[in-house]
Each structure stands twice: as C-alpha cells, then as structure tokens.
TORKOLPA-592601 format. One record per atom (N, C-alpha, C): residue number from 1; residue in three letters; x, y, z. Coordinates in nm, 4 decimals. Example, Ala and Ser with C-alpha at 12.3 -4.5 7.8 and 13.67 -1.06 7.14 Angstrom:
<pt 1; 'Ala'; <1.3190; -0.5690; 0.7800>> <pt 1; 'Ala'; <1.2300; -0.4500; 0.7800>> <pt 1; 'Ala'; <1.3200; -0.3300; 0.7800>> <pt 2; 'Ser'; <1.2850; -0.2250; 0.7080>> <pt 2; 'Ser'; <1.3670; -0.1060; 0.7140>> <pt 2; 'Ser'; <1.2900; 0.0030; 0.7870>> 
END
This chain:
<pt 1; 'Unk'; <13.5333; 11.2332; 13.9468>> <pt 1; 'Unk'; <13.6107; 11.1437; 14.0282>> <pt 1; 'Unk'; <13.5250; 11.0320; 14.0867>> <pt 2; 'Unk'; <13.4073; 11.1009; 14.1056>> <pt 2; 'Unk'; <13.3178; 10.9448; 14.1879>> <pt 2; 'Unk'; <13.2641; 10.8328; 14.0621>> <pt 3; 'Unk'; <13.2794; 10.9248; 13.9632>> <pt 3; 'Unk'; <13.2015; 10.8175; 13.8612>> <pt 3; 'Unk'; <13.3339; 10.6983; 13.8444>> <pt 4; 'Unk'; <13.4248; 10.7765; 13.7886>> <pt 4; 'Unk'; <13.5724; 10.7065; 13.7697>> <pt 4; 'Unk'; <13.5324; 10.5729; 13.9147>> <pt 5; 'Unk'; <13.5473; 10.6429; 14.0023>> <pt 5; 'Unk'; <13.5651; 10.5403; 14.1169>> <pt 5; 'Unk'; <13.4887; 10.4667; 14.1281>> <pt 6; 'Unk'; <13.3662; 10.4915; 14.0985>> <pt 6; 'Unk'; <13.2401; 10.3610; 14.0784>> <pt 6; 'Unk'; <13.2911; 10.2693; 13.9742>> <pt 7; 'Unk'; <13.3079; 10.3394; 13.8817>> <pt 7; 'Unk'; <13.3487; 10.2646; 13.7589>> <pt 7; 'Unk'; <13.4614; 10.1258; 13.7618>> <pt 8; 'Unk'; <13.5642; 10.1841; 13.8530>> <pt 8; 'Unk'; <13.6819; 10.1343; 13.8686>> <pt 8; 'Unk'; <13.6869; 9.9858; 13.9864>> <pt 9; 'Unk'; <13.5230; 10.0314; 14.0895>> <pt 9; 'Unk'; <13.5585; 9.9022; 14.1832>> <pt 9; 'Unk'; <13.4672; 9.8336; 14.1451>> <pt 10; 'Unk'; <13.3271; 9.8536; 14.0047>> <pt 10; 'Unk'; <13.2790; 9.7611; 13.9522>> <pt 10; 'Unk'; <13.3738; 9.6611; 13.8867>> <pt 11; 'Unk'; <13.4652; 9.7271; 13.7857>> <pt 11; 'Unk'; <13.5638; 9.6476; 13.7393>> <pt 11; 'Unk'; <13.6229; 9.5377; 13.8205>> <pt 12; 'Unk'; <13.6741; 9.6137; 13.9631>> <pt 12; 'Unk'; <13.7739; 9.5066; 14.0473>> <pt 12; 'Unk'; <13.6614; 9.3891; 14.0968>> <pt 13; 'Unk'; <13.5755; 9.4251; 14.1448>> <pt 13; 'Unk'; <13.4871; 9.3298; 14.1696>> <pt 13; 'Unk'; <13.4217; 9.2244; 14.0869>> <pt 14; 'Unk'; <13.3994; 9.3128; 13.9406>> <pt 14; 'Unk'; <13.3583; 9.1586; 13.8618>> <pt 14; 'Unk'; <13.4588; 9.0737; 13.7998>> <pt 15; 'Unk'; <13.5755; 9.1871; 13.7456>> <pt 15; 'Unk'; <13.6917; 9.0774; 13.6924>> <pt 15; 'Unk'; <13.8332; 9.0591; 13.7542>> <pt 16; 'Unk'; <13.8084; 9.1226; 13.8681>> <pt 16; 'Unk'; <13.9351; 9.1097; 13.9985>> <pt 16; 'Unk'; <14.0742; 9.1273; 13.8821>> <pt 17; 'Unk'; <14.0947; 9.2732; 13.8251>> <pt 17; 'Unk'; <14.2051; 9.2604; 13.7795>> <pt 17; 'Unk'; <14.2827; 9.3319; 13.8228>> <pt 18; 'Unk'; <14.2863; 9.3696; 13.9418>> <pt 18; 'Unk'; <14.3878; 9.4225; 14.0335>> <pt 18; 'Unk'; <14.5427; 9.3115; 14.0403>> <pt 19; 'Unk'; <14.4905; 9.1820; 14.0314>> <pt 19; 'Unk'; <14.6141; 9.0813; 14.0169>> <pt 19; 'Unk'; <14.6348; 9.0628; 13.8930>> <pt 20; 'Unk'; <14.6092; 9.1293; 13.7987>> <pt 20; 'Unk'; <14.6971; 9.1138; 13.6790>> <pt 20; 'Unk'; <14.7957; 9.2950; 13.6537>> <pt 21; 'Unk'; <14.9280; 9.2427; 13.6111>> <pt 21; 'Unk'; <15.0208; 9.3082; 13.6326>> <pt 21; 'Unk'; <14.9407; 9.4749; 13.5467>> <pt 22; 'Unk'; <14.9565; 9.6159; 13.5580>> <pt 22; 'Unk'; <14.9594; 9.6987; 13.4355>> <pt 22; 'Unk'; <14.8717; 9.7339; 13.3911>> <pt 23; 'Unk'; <14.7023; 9.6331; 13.4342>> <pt 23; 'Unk'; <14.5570; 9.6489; 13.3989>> <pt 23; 'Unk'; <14.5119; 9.7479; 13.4787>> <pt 24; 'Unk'; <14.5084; 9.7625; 13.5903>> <pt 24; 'Unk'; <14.4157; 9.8878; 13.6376>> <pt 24; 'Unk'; <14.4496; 9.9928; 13.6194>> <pt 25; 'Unk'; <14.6018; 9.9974; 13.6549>> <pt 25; 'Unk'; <14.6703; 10.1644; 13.5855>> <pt 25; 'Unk'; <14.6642; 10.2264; 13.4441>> <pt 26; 'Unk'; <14.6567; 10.1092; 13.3339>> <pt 26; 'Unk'; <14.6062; 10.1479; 13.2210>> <pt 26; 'Unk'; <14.4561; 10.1876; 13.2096>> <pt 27; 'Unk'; <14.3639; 10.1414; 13.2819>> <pt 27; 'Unk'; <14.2378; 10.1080; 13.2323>> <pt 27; 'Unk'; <14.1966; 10.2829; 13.3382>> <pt 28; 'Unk'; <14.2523; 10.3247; 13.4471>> <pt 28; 'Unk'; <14.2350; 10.4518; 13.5245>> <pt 28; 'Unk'; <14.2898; 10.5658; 13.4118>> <pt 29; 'Unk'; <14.4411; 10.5155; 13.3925>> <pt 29; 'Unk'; <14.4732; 10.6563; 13.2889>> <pt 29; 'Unk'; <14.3791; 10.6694; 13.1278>> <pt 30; 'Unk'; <14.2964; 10.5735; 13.1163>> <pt 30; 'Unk'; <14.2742; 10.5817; 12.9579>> <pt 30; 'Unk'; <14.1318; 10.6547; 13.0200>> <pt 31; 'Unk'; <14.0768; 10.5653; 13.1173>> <pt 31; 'Unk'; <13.9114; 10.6782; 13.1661>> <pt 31; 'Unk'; <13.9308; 10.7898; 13.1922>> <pt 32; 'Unk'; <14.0402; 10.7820; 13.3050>> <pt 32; 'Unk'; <14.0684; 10.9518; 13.3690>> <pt 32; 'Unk'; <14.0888; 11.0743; 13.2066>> <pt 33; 'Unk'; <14.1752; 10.9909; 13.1295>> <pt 33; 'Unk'; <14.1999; 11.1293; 13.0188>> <pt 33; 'Unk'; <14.0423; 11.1612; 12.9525>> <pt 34; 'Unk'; <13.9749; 11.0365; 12.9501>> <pt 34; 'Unk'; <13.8551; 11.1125; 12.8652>> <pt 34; 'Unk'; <13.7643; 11.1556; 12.9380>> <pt 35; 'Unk'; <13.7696; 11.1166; 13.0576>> <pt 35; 'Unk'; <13.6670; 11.2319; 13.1138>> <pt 35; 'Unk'; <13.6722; 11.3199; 13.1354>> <pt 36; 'Unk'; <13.8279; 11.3614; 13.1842>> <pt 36; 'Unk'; <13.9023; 11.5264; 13.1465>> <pt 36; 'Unk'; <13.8825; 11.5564; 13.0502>> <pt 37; 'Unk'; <13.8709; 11.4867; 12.9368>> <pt 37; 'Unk'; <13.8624; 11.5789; 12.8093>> <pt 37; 'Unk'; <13.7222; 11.6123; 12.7660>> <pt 38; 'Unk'; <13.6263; 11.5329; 12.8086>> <pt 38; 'Unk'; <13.4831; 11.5747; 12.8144>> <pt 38; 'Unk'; <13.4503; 11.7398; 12.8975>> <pt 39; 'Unk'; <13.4874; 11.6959; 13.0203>> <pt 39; 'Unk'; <13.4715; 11.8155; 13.0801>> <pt 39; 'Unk'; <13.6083; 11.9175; 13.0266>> <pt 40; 'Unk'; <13.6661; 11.9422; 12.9450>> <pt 40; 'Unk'; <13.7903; 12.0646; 12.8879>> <pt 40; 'Unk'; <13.6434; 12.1313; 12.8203>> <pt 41; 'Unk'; <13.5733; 12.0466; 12.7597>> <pt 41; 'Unk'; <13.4638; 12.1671; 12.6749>> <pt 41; 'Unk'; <13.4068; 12.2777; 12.7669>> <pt 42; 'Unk'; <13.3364; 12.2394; 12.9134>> <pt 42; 'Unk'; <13.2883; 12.2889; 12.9449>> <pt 42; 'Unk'; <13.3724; 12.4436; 13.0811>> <pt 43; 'Unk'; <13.5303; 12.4299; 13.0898>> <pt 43; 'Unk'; <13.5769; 12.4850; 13.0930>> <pt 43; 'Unk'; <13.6355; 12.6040; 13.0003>> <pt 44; 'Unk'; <13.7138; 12.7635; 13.0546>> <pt 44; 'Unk'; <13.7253; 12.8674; 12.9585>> <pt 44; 'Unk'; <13.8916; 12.8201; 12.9322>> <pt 45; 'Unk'; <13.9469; 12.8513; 12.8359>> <pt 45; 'Unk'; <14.0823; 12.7855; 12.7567>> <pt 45; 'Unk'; <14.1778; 12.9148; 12.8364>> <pt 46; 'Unk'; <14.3133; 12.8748; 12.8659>> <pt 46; 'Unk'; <14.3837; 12.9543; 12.9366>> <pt 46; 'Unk'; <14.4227; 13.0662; 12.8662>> <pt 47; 'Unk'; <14.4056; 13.1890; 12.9166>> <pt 47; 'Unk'; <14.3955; 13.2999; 12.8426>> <pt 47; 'Unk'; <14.5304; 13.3453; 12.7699>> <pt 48; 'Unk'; <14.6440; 13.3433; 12.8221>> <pt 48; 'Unk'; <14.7437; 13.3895; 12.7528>> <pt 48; 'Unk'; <14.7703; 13.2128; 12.5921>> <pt 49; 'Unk'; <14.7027; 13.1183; 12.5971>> <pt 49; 'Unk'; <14.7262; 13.0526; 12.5216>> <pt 49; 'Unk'; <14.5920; 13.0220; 12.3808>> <pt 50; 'Unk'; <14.4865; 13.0509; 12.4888>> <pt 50; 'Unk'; <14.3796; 13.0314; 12.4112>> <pt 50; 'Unk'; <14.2957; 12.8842; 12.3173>> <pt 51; 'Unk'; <14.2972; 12.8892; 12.2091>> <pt 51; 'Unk'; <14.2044; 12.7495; 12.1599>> <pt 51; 'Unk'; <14.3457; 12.7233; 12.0586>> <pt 52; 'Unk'; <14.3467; 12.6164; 12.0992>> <pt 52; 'Unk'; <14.4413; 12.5422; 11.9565>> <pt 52; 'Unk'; <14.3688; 12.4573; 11.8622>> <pt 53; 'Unk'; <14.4074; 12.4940; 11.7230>> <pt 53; 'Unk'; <14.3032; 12.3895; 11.5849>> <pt 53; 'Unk'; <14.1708; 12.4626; 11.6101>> <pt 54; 'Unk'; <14.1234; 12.5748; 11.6510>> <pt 54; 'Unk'; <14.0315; 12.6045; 11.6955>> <pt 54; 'Unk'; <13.9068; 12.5829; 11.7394>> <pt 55; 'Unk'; <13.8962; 12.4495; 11.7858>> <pt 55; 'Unk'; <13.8100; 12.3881; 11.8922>> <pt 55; 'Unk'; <13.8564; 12.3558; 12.0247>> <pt 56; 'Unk'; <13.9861; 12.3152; 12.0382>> <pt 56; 'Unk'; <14.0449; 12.2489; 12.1317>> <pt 56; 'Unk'; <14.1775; 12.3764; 12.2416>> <pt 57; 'Unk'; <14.1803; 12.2687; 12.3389>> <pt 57; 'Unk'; <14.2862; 12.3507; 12.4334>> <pt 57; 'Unk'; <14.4011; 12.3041; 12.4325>> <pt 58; 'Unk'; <14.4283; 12.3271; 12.5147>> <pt 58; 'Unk'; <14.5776; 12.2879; 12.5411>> <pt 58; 'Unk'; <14.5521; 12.1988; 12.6617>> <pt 59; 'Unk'; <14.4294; 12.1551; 12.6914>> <pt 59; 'Unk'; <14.3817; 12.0771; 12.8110>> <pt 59; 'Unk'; <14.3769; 11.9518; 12.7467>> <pt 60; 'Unk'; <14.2639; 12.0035; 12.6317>> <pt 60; 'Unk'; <14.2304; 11.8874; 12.5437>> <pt 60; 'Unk'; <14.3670; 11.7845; 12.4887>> <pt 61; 'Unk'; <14.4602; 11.8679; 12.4489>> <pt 61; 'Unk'; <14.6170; 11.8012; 12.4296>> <pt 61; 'Unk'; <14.6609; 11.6993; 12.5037>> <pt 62; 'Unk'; <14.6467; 11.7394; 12.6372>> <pt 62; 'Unk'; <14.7292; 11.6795; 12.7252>> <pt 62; 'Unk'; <14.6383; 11.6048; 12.7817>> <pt 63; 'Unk'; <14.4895; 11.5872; 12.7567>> <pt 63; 'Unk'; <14.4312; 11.4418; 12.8085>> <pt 63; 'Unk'; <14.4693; 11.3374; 12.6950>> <pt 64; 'Unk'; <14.4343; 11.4133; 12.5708>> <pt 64; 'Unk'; <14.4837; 11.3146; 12.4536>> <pt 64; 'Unk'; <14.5920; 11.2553; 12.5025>> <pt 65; 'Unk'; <14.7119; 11.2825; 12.5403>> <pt 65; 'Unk'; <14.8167; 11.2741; 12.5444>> <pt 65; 'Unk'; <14.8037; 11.0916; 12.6582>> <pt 66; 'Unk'; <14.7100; 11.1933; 12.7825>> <pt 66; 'Unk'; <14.6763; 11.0704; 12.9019>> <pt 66; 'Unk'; <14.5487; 10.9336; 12.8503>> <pt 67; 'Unk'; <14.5208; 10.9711; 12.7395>> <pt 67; 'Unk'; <14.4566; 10.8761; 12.7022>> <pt 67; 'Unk'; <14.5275; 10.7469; 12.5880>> <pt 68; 'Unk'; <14.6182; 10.8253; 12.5178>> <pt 68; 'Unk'; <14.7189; 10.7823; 12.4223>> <pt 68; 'Unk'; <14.8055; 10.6773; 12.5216>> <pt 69; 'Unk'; <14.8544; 10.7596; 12.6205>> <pt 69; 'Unk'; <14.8959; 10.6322; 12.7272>> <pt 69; 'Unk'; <14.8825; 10.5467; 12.7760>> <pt 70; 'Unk'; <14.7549; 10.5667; 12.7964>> <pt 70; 'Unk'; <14.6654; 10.4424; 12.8602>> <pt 70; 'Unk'; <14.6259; 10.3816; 12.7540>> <pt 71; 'Unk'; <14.6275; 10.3668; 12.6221>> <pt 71; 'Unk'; <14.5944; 10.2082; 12.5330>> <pt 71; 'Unk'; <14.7364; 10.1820; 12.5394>> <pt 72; 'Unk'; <14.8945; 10.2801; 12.5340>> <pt 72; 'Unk'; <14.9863; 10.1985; 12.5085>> <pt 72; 'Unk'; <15.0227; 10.1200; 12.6138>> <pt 73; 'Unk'; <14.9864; 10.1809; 12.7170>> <pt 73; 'Unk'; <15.0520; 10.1131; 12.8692>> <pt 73; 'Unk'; <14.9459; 9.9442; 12.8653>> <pt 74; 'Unk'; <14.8476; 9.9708; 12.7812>> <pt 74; 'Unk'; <14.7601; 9.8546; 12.7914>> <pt 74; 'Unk'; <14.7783; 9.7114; 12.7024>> <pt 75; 'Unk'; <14.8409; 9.8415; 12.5437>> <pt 75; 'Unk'; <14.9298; 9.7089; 12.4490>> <pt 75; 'Unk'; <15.0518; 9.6572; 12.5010>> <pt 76; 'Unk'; <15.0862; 9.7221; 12.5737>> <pt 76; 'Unk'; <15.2577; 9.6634; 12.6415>> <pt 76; 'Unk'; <15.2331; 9.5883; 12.7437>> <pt 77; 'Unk'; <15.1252; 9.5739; 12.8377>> <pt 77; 'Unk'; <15.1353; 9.5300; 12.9296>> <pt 77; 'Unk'; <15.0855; 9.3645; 12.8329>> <pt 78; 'Unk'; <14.9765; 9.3586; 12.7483>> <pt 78; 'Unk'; <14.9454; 9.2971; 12.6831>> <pt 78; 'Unk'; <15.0294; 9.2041; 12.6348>> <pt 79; 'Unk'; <15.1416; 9.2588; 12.5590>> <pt 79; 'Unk'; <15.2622; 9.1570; 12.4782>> <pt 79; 'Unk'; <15.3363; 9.1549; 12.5632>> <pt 80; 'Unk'; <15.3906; 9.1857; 12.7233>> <pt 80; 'Unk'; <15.4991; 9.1066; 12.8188>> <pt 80; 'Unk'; <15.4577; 9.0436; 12.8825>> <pt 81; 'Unk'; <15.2853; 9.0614; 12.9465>> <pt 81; 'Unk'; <15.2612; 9.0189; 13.0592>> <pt 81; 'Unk'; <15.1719; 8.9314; 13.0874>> <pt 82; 'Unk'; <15.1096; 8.8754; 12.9290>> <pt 82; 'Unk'; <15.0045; 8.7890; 12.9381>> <pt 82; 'Unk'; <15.0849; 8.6323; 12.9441>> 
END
C-alpha cells in the first residue's frame, strides 16, 4: 500500500492527472491488481479451493480480473474523454 501510494502522488505531482477525467482510477486499479498478484505467490491458496491451472489461485484470477480493468477503464476513458 505505501509503495502504491508513493507511486501514485509521484504521478499526481509530475503529470497532475488528477484533472483528467478516469486516469487515476485506471492507473490505481491496473497497479493495485499487480501488486496483489505479485504478492498471491507468496501467500497459501484457500484450502477448500486450492491452485487453479496449477500455479495460480483463485487470488491470482481475480487480480487478473482487477488488472484487465484497469487497461479497459483506461482504453475507454481514452476514446470518450480525450
């Protein structure tokens, strides 16, 4: 969380894109999923579900999922809002 947050007010500070519509919320959900999904390795996989594809969790899924969002929320904001 602190890295995210470092990360996030370097951004606002060098390219102030807090005033553009759709950019920071994309650019938080696409970091936030992969750093969750970095750290899913170093967590144990929920026991009644276990490893899916047998590397991955069901953690790993659902950051994919939050990272998948965050480029689309980033192409859409892209083609309405530029």
């Amino acid at each position: 969380g602190l890295v995210l947050f470092i990360i996030m007010l370097f951004l606002k500070q060098s390219f102030n894109f807090l005033k553009k519509k759709l950019l920071a919320s994309s650019i938080f959900l696409t970091l936030y999923g992969a750093m969750r999904f970095a750290i899913e390795f170093l967590k144990e996989p929920d026991e009644p579900i276990g490893y899916i594809a047998t590397y991955f969790t069901m953690g790993h899924i659902l950051c994919l999922v939050m990272i998948l969002s965050g480029i689309w929320l980033l192409n859409f904001r892209k083609k309405f809002y530029l």
